[in-house]
C-alpha positions in Angstrom: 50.5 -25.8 50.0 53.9 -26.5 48.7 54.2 -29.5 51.3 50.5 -31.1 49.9 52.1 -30.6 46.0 55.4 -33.1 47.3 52.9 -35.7 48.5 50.9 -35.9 45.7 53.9 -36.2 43.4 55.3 -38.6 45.4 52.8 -40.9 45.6 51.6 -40.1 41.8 54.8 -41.3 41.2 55.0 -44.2 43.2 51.7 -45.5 41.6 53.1 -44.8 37.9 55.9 -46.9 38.9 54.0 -49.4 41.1 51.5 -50.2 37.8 54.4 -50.4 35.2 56.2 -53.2 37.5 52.8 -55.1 38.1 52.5 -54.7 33.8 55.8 -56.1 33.6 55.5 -58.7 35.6 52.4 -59.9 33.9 54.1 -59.3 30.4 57.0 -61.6 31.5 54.6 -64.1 33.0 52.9 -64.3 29.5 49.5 -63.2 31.0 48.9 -61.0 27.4 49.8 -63.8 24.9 47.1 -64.7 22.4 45.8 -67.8 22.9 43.0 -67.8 20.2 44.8 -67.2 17.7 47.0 -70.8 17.3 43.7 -73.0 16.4 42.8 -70.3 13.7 46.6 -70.8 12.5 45.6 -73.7 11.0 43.0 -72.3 8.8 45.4 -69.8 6.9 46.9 -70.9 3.6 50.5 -71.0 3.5 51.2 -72.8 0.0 54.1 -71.6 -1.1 53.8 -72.0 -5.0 
């Protein structure tokens, strides 16, 4: 029982980690910046009277 508790810790581990390098990697490769948000950019009013 103690030997089954190892592996799945392990390899709950080793998909935690697995997952946060993938969202890094992704977050570096600018797969979560906003793209709609630059044509509304224009729209906003930024007098500065």
């Amino acid at each position: 029982m103690f030997k089954s508790i190892v592996i799945l810790l392990l390899l709950s581990l080793f998909l935690g980690i697995g997952a946060w390098l993938v969202f890094l990697w992704a977050a570096k490769k600018g797969e979560f910046d906003d793209i709609e948000r630059p044509k509304y950019r224009m729209l906003e009013d930024d007098e500065d009277d």
